[in-house]
N, C-alpha and C positions, 0 to 999 in steps of 0.2 A: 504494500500500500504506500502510496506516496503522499506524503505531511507538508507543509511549508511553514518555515521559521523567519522570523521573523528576528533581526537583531538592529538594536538603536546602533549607530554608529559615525564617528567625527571621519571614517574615513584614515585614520591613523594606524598604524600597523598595533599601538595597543589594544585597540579594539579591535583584533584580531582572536585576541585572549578569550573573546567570552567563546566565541563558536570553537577554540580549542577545549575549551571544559568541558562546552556541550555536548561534542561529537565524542571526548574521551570518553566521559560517561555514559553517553549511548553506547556505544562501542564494547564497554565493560560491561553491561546488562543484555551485550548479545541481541541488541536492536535489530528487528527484521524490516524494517520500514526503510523508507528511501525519502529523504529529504531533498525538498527547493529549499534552499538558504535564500532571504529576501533582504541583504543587509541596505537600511534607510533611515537618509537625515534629510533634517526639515533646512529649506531653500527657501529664501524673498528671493523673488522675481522681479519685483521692485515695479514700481507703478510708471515707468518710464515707455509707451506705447512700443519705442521703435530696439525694446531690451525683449520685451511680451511677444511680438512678433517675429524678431530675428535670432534669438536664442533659444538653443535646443540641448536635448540631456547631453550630449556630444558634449557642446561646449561648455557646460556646468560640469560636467566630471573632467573634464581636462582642468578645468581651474581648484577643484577640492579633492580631488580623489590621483595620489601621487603611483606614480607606476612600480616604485615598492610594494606599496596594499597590493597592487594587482597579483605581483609575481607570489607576494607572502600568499592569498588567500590561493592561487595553484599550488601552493606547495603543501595547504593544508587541504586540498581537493584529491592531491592524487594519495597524500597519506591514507584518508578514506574512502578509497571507491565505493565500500560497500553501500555507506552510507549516504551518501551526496547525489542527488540527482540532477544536480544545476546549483550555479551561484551564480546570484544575478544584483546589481546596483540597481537602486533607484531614491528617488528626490519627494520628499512630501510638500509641496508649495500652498498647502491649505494653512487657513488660520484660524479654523476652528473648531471644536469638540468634534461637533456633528460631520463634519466632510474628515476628520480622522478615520471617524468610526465606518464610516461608509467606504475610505481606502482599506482598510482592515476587511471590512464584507466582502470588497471586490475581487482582493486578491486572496482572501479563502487562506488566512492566517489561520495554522493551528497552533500558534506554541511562540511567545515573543520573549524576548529576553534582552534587560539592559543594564549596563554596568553600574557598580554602585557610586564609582571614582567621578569624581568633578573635577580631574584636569582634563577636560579636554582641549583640545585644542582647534574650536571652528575658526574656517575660514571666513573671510569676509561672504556677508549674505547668508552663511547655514545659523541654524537654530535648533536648539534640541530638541527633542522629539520625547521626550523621556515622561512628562507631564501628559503628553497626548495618552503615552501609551497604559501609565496608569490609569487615566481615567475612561479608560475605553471600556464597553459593551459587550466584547464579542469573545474577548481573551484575555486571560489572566496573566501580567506579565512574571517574570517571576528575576528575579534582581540577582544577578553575578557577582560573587566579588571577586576583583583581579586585584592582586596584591603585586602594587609594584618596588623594586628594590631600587635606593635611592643611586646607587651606581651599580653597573652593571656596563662595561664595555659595548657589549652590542644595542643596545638604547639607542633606537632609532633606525634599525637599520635592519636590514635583508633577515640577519643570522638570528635576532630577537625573535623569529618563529620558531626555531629549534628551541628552545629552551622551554 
């Protein structure tokens, strides 16, 4: 059977860490299920006609979403075949309860998960999504903790997924 998850995320390779917890522990309890990974941060679009028009997810992920994350989240894709049916990006540009709740319905979220850490690091125009997701309807989220170590050589970078 195939599930979709749902993960809040700045797009930083530390929030890489929660769908590493996730999948380990799926993974441990011998999960038969096959997951869509659906990792989403909340985007202003900004009220500027010819921004609404001529800007597309293309060019909103080339500006927040760095080609580390890409390579990191392949590397925890091919770790789990078993369980991974797809990882896909996407942008939430609502601003409010109700059009959350309704992204949640549409895209048939089973299972959402966001970190408990407040460094994140959004880029110009993202917004956290973390508020939406508690107060949502359809899915109970359920809060990661990612414990990060105050040094650590690889912070920041490619190899911080192996660890």
């Amino acid at each position: 059977m195939t599930k979709t998850i749902l993960i809040a995320t700045d797009f930083s390779l530390e929030s890489l860490d929660i769908l590493k917890k996730v999948l380990k522990k799926k993974h441990e309890q011998h999960d038969e299920n096959k997951y869509n990974i659906l990792f989403v941060t909340g985007y202003d679009m900004g009220d500027s006609i010819r921004d609404l028009l001529f800007t597309t997810k293309s060019t909103v992920f080339g500006k927040i979403r760095s080609q580390a994350f890409c390579d990191a989240y392949s590397i925890i894709n091919n770790k789990y075949p078993s369980l991974i049916n797809k990882i896909t990006c996407d942008i939430f540009t609502g601003s409010f309860q109700r059009t959350f709740n309704n992204y949640i319905e549409a895209a048939a979220i089973d299972e959402a998960y966001f970190s408990a850490t407040k460094s994140r690091t959004l880029k110009k125009n993202q917004f956290e999504i973390t508020n939406y997701l508690k107060k949502n309807k359809h899915v109970e989220p359920q809060e990661v903790v990612t414990a990060t170590t105050e040094f650590i050589p690889e912070k920041g970078r490619l190899a911080e997924v192996f660890l």
